[in-house]
C-alpha positions as MATLAB code, in Angstrom:
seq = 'XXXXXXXXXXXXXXXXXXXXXXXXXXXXXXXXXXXXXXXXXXXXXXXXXXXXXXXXXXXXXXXXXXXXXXXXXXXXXXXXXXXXXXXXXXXXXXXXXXXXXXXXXXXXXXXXXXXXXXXXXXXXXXXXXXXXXXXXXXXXXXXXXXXXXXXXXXXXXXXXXXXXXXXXXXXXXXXXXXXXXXXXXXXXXXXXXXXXXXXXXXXXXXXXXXXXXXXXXXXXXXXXXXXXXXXXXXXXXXXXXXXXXXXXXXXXXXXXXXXXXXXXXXXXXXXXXXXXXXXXXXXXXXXXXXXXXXXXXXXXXXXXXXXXXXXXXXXXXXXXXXXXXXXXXXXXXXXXXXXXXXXXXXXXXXXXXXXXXXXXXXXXXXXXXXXXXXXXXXXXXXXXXXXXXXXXXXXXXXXXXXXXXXXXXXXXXXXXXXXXXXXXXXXXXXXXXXXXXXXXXXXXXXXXXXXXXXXXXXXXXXXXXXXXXXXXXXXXXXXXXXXXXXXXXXXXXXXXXXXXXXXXXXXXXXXXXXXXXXXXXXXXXXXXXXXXXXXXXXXXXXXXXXXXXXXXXXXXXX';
ca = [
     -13.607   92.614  -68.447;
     -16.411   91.166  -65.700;
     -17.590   88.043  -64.951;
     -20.685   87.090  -63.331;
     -22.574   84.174  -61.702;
     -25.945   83.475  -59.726;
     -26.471   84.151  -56.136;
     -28.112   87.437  -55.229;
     -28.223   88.273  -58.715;
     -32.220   87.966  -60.216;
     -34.427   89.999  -58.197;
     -32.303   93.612  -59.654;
     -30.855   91.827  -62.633;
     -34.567   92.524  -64.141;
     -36.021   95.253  -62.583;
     -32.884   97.278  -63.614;
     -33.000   96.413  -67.624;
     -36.452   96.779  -67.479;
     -35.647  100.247  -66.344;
     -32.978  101.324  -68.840;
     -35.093  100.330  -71.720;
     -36.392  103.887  -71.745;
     -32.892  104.749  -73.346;
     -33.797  105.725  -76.472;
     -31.403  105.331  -80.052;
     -31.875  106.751  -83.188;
     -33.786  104.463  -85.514;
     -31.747  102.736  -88.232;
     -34.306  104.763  -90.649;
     -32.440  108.109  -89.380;
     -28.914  106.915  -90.522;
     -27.246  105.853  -93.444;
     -23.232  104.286  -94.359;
     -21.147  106.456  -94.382;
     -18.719  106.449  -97.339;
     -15.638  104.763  -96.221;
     -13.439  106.838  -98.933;
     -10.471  108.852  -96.843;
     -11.286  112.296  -99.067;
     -15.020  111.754  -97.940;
     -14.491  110.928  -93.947;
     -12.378  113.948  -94.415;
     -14.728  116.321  -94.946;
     -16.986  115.197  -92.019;
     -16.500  117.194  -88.949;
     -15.889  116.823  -85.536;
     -18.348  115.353  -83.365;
     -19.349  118.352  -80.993;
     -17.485  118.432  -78.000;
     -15.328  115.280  -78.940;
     -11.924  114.757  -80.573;
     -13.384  112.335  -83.128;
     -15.503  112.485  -85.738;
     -18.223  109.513  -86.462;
     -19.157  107.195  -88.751;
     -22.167  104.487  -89.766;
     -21.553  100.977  -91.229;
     -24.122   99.089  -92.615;
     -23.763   95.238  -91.471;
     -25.895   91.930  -91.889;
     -27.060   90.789  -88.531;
     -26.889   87.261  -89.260;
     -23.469   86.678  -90.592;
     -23.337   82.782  -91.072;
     -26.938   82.753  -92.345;
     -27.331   83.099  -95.878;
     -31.043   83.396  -96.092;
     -31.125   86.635  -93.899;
     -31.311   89.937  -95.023;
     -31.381   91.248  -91.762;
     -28.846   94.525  -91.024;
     -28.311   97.220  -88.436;
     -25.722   99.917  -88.800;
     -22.264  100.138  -86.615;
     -20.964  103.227  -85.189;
     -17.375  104.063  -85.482;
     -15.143  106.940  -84.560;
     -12.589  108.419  -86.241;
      -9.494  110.893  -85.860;
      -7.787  111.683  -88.905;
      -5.883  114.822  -88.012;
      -2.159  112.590  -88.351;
      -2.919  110.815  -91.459;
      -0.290  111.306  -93.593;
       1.197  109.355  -96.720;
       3.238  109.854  -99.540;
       5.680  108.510 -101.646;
       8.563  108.502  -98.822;
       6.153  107.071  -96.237;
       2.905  105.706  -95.310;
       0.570  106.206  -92.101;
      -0.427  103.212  -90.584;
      -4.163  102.850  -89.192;
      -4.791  101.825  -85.821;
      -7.804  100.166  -85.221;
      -9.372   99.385  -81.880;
     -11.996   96.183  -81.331;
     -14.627   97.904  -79.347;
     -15.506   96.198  -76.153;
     -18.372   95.795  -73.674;
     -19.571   99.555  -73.417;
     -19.729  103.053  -75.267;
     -16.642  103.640  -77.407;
     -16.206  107.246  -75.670;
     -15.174  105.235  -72.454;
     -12.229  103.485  -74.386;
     -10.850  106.693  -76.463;
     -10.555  108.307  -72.848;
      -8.297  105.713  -72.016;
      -6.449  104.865  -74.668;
      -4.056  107.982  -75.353;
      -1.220  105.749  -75.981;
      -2.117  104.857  -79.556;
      -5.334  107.499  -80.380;
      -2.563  110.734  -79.290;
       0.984  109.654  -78.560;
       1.517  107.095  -81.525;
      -0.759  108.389  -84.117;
       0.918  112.070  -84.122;
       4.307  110.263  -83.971;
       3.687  107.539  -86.469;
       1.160  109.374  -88.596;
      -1.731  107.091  -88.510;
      -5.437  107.622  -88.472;
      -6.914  106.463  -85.735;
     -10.322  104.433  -85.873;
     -12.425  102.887  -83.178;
     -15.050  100.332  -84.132;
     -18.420   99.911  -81.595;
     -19.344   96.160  -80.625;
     -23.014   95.659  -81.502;
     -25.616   95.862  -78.487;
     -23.533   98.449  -77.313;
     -23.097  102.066  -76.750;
     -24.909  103.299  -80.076;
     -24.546  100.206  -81.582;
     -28.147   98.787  -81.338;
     -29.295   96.097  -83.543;
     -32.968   95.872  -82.567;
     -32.933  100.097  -80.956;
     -34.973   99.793  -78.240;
     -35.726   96.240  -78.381;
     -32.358   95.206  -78.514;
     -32.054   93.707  -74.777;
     -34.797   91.551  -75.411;
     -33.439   88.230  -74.388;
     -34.400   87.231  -77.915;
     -32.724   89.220  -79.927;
     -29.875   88.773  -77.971;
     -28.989   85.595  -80.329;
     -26.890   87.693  -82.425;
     -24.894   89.456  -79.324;
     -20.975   86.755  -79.804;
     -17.619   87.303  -80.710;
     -18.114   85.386  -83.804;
     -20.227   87.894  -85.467;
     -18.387   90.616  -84.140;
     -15.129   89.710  -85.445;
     -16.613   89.326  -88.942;
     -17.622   92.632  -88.252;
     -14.759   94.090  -87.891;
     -13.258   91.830  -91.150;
     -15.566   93.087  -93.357;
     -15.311   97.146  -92.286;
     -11.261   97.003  -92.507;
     -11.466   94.834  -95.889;
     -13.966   97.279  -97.608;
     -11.988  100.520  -95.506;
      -9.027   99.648  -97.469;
     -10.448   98.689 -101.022;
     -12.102  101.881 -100.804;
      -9.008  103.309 -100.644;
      -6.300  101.114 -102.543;
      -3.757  104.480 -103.662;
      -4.296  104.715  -99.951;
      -4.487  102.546  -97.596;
      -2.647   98.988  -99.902;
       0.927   99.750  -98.131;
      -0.517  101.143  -94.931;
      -0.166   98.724  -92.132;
      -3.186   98.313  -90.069;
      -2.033   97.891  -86.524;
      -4.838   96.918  -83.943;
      -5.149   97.824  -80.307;
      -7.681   96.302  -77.310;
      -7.418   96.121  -73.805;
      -9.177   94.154  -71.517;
     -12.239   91.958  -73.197;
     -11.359   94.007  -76.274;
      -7.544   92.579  -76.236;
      -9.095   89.072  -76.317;
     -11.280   90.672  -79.460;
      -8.006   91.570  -81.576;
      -6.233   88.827  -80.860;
      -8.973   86.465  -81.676;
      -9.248   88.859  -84.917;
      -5.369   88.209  -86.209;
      -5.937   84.444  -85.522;
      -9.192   84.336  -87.492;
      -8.870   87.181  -90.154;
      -5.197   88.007  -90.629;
      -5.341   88.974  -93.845;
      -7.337   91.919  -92.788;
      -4.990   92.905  -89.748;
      -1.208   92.914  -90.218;
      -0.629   93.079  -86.312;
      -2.324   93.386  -82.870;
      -1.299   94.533  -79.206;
      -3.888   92.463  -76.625;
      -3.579   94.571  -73.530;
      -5.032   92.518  -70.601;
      -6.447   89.710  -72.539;
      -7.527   86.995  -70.119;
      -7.956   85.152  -73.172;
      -6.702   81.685  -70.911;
      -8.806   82.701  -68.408;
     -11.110   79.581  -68.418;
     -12.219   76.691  -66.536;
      -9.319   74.008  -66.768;
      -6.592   76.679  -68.006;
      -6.537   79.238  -65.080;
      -7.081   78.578  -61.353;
     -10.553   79.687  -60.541;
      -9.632   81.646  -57.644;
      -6.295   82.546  -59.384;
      -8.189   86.563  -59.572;
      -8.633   86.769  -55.462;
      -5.604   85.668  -55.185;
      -3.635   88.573  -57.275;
      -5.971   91.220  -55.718;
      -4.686   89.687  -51.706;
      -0.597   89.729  -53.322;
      -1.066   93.589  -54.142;
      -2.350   94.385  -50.658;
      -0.160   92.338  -49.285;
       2.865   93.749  -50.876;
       1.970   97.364  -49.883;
       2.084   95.932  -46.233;
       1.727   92.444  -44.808;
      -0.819   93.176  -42.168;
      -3.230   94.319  -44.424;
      -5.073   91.274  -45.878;
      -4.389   89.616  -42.323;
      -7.401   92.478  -41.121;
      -9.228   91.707  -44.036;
      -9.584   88.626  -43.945;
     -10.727   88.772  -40.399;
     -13.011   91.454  -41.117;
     -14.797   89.267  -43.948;
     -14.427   86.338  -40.848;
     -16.799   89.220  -38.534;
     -19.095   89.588  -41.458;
     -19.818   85.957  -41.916;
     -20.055   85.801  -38.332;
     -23.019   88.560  -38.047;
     -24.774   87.212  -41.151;
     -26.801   85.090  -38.876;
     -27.510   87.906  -36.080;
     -30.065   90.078  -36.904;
     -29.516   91.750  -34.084;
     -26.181   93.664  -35.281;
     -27.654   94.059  -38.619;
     -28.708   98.255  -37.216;
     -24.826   98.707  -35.608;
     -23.662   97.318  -38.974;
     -25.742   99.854  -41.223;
     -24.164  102.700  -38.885;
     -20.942  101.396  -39.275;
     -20.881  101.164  -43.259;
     -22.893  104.154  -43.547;
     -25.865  102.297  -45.625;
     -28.136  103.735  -47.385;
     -31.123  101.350  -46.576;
     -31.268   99.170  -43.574;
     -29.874   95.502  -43.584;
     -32.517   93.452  -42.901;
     -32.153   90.136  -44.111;
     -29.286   87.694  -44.594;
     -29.480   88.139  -48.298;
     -28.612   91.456  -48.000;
     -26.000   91.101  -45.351;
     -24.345   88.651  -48.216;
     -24.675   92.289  -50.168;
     -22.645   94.365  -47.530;
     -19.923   91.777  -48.012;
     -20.213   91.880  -51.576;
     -20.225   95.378  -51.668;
     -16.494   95.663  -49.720;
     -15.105   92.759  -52.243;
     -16.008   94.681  -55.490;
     -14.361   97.216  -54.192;
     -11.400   95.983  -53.409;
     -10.883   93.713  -56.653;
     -11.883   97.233  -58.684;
      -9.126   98.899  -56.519;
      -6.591   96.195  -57.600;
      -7.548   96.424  -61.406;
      -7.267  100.112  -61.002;
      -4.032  100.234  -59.443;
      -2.599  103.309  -61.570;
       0.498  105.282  -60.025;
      -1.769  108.457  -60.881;
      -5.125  109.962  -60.486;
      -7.758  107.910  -62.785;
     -11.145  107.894  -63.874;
     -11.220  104.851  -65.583;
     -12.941  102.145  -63.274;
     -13.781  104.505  -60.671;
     -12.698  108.115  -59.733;
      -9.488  106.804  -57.704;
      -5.975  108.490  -56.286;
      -2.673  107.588  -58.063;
      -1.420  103.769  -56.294;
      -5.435  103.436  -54.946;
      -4.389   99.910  -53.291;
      -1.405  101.618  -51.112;
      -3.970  104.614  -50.198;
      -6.584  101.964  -49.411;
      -4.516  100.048  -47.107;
      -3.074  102.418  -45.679;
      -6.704  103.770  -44.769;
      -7.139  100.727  -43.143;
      -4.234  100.801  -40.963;
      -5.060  104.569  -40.110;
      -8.031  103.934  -38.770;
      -6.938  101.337  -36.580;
      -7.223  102.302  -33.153;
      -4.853  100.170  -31.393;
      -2.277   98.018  -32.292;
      -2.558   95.327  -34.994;
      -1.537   92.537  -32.547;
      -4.978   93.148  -30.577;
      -6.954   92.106  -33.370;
      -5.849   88.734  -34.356;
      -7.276   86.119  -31.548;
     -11.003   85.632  -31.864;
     -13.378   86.931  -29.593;
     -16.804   85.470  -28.587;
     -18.424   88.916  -29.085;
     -18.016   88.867  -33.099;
     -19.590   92.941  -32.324;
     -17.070   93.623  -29.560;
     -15.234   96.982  -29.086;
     -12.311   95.566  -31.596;
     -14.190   94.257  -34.066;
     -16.485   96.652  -34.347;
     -13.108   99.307  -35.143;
     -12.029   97.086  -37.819;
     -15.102   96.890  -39.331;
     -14.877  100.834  -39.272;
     -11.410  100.628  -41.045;
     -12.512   98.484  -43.629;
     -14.933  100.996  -44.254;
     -12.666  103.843  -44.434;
     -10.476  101.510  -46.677;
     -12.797  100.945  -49.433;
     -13.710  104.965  -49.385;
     -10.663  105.188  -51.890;
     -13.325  103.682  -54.473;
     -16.468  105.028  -53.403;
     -16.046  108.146  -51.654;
     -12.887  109.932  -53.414;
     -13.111  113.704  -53.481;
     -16.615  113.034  -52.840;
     -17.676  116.747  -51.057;
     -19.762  114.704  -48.739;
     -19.316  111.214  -48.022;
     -22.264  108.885  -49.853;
     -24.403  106.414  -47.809;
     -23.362  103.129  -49.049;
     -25.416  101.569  -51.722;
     -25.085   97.909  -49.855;
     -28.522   96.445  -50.964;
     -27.915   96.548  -54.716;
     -28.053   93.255  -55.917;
     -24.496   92.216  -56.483;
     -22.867   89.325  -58.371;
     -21.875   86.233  -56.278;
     -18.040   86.660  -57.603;
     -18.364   90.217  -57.497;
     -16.764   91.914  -60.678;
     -19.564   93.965  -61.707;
     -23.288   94.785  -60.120;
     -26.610   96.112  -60.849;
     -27.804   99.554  -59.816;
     -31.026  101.076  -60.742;
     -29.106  104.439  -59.601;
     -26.430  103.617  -62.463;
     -26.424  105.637  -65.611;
     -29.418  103.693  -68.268;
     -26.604  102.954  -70.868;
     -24.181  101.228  -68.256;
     -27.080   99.165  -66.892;
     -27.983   98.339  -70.849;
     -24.065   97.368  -71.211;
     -24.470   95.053  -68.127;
     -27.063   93.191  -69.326;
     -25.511   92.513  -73.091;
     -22.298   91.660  -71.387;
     -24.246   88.997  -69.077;
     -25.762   87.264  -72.121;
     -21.726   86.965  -73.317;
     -20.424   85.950  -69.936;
     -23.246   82.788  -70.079;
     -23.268   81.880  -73.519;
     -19.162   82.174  -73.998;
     -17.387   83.911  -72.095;
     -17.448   81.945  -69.052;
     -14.497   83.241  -66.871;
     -14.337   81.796  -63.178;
     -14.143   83.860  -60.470;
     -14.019   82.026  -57.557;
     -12.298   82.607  -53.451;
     -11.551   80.487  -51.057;
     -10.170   82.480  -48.030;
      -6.801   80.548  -47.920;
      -5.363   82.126  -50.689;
      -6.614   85.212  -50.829;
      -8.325   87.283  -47.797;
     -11.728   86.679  -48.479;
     -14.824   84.353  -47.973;
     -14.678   80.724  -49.094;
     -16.937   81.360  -52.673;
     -16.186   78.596  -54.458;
     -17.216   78.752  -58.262;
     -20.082   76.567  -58.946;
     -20.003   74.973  -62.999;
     -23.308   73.592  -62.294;
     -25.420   76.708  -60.866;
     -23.823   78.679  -63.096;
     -25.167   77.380  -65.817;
     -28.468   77.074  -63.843;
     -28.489   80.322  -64.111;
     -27.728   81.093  -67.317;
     -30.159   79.090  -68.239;
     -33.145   79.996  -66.250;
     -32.171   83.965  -66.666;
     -30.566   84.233  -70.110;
     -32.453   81.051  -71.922;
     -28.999   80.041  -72.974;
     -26.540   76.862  -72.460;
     -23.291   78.058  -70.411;
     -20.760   76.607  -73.158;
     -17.899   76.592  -70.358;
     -15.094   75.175  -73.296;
     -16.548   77.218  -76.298;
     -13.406   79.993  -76.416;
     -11.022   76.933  -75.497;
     -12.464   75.027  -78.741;
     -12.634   78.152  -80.967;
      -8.960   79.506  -80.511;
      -7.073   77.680  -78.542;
      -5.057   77.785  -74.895;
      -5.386   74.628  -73.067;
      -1.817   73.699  -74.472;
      -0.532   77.412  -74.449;
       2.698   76.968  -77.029;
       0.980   74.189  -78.922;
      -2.031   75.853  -79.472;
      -0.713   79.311  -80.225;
       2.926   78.687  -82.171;
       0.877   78.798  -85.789;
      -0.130   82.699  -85.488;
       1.947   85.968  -85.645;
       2.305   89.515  -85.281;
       0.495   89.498  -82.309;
       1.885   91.272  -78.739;
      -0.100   90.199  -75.398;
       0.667   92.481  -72.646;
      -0.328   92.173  -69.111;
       0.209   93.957  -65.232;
       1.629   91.656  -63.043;
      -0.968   93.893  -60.493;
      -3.827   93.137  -62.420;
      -5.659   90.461  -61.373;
      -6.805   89.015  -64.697;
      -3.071   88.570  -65.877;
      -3.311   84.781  -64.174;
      -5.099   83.894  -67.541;
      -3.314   86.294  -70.469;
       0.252   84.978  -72.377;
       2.732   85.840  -70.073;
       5.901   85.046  -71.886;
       6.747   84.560  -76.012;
       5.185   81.889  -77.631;
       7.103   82.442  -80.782;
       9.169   85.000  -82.975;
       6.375   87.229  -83.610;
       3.663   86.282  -80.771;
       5.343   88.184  -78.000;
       4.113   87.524  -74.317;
       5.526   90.371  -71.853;
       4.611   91.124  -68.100;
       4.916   94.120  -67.139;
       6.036   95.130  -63.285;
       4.287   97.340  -61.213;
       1.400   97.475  -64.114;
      -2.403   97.391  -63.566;
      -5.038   96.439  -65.817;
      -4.152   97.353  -69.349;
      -1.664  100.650  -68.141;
       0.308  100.839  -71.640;
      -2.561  101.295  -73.219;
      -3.279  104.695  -71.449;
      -1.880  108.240  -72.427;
       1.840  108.258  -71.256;
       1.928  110.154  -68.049;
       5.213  111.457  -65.992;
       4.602  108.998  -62.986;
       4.768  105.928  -65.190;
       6.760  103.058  -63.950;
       9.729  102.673  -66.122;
       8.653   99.315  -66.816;
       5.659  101.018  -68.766;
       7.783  102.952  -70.497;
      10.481  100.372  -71.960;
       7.404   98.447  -72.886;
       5.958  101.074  -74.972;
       9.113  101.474  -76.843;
       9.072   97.878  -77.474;
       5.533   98.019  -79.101;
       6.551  100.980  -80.766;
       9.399   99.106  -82.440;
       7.505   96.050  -83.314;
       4.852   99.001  -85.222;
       7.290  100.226  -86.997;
       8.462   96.232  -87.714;
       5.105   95.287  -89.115;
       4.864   99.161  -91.047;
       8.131   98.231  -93.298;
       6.844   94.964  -94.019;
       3.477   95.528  -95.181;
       4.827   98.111  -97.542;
       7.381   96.539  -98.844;
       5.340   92.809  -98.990;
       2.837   95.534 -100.819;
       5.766   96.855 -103.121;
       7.327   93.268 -103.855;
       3.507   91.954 -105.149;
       3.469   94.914 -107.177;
       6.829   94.170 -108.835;
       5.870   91.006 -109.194;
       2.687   91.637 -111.332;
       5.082   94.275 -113.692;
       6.752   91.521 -114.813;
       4.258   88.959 -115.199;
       4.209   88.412 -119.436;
       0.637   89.317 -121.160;
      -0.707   85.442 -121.945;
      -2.220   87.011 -125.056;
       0.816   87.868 -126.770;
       1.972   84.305 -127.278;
       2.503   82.653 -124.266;
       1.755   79.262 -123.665;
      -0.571   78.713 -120.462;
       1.961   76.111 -119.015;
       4.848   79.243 -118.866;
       2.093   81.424 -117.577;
];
């Protein structure tokens, strides 16, 4: 999940799409629908060198106009190795709500359900791609064309992923009628399936919303609420670590105006092109705060390549880095010193350096020059890179159009609370922004309006079957459902968790707090399993005994 905003954002924010519009996609003339019958996706095999096989769905562009004819064909992926019903018992299907990116990204990550559960529970597992992304390209090429970005919301998505479950089942009604389908999401793709069982339940029976800041909006969630988490999980690995922080972002600041530290401070940070200008000083700054609000999301107790390529407990490696490299004690480096590029500055700025190497530098052979002049985003949760793979750069720009048209999540600082610069969030150059760069309106209440949250309870108490799960280390949780709204929407926090953990392949240096949680989800499956089929069985009865009105009976008794 990444939010953006203005500053320091345009110059790259073009030149890099116009770049990784050389990607090229199979034509839509190249690929037909696949059948959606089980004994047919059976027969399909494996996509090389994956454990899924894939699929193409025909879909209208245009849902909610009825004078288009407009379509483009969805990618999903499938495992059906599990599947497994009978008479005794029926597999459930787990479906995950692709998110902002390729889907491979997500089955990586998501070993909980796609290995774990669907062996134990025998369910066949099946990943649906968002449109404008991964191989999911409306327009091919011409897809990240600002106008035929119209079609790029959650509203059409979600009817997307009605209509493929509705016509997956009644293409398989022996099947697939008793067979509980069970969805999964993390992250941007948790707020997906839970908007999904709130506006389409009668195509999914149940959800689990991993990380689903799906309250993270203006005038529901502090806007510096994220900066603030990210400070707490430094600060609870050791006290004195977001005091040096902070101070080192105070240095920065400082030398923003003096051009003539700008060459020590390249040196220091190892840059890869010299600072020379106060923009791109902003930029070195930047730089250090993505990192550290990445290290916080990524906060797993073991190696992961999720985020980044990080060590197991990154934040506790990364302040611990910092301390290391310290070269006297910490009580030297609190007053303030005229010199902001004095001896003892100039080692902490080292340290932070050697702190933020846990994100951009692990089991790196040789150390990389520092990439400081990219253009960042002012709030920092995701940049631009014409260095960066063409599909992630594509990804970027799709989930920009989202983040101004409606998904408008604020990601403000204001070095009180948390250990970094004062950025306050801006409503009004936001949208300036959005407007000028994306030619849409920033609609900062549109999610509020469509699904509810400013009155969390009220809003919330009329849906079910739907589990919202979040790390208390991950700094989106400020905005997800942290505690049961009802009977069957469950709201848990889960200690010593990062950004949707339970979600990922169970792993031996879990917290046990992970693992109780997964057992709790695992019972609530099973819950929703028995209830479909025998809800299923029950309608069935039901219809047996219903008397044939052309053998006499009068339409009233019918």
């Amino acid at each position: 999940l990444r939010s953006i905003s203005i500053p320091n954002m345009s110059k790259n924010f073009a030149f890099c799409c116009i770049l990784s519009l050389a990607i090229s996609v199979a034509a839509d003339t190249d690929r037909q629908s696949s059948s959606l019958k089980l004994s047919d996706l059976k027969e399909v095999p494996y996509t090389p060198g994956q454990p899924f096989k894939t699929g193409w769905y025909k879909q209208e562009l245009d849902h909610f106009n009825f004078n288009s004819d407009q379509t483009f064909f969805m990618r999903f992926i499938y495992d059906d190795q599990y599947w497994k019903a009978d008479d005794e018992s029926v597999g459930p299907v787990f479906i995950y709500t692709g998110n902002e990116g390729p889907l491979e990204g997500y089955w990586d990550n998501t070993g909980f359900f796609t290995q774990t559960l669907a062996k134990e529970l025998n369910a066949l597992v099946v990943m649906i791609e968002h449109r404008y992304y991964g191989q999911t390209l409306p327009f091919g090429d011409d897809s990240y064309k600002v106008e035929n970005m119209v079609w790029n919301n959650a509203e059409q998505v979600l009817v997307d992923y009605a209509i493929f479950l509705q016509n997956l089942r009644s293409a398989n009604p022996d099947q697939l009628m008793k067979s509980a389908f069970i969805g999964f999401g993390g992250s941007y793709g948790g707020m997906l399936v839970s908007w999904l069982r709130m506006k389409y339940p009668h195509a999914i029976d149940g959800v689990l919303a991993s990380s689903a800041a799906i309250r993270f909006y203006i005038g529901e969630t502090d806007t510096n609420a994220f900066n603030k988490v990210v400070t707490d999980d430094y600060r609870a690995v050791d006290e004195r670590c977001p005091v040096l922080i902070r101070r080192g972002f105070a240095i920065l600041e400082e030398l923003r105006t003096r051009p003539d530290t700008w060459e020590d401070l390249g040196e220091i940070f190892n840059t890869c092109d010299k600072i020379q200008t106060e923009e791109q000083e902003l930029n070195l700054q930047s730089w250090l705060l993505n990192a550290y609000q990445y290290i916080a999301m990524g906060d797993y107790p073991y190696p992961a390549n999720f985020i980044a390529h990080m060590p197991g407990w990154p934040v506790r490696v990364s302040c611990q880095a910092l301390l290391d490299n310290m070269p006297t004690s910490f009580e030297q480096f609190m007053p303030m010193q005229d010199d902001p590029m004095n001896a003892k500055n100039r080692a902490l700025l080292k340290a932070m350096k050697a702190s933020v190497d846990p994100y951009y530098n692990y089991q790196a052979k040789e150390p990389r020059c520092s990439e400081t002049l990219l253009e960042y985003d002012f709030y920092n949760v995701y940049y631009y890179a014409p260095t960066m793979p063409k599909s992630a750069n594509l990804s970027l720009f799709a989930w920009n159009y989202t983040a101004c048209s409606e998904e408008i999540m604020p990601v403000g600082s204001n070095g009180v609370t948390d250990m970094f610069n004062a950025r306050i969030w801006d409503e009004d150059k936001y949208a300036e922004y959005c407007k000028n760069e994306m030619k849409v309106n920033a609609r900062q209440n549109y999610i509020r309006y469509q699904y509810g949250g400013t009155y969390n309870k009220l809003d919330f108490e009329s849906y079910s079957n739907i589990i919202f799960t979040n790390g208390n280390l991950d700094p989106w949780h400020p905005g997800g459902i942290l505690s049961d709204v009802n009977e069957n929407v469950y709201g848990i926090l889960i200690d010593q968790a990062a950004h949707h953990l339970d979600l990922r392949l169970p792993h031996e240096e879990d917290p046990e707090s992970v693992r109780q949680v997964r057992a709790r989800e695992t019972q609530i499956f099973r819950q929703w399993m028995v209830q479909r089929k025998a809800r299923v069985e029950a309608l069935q009865g039901e219809e047996k005994q219903k008397p044939n009105p052309k053998q006499g009976v009068s339409l009233a008794a019918w």
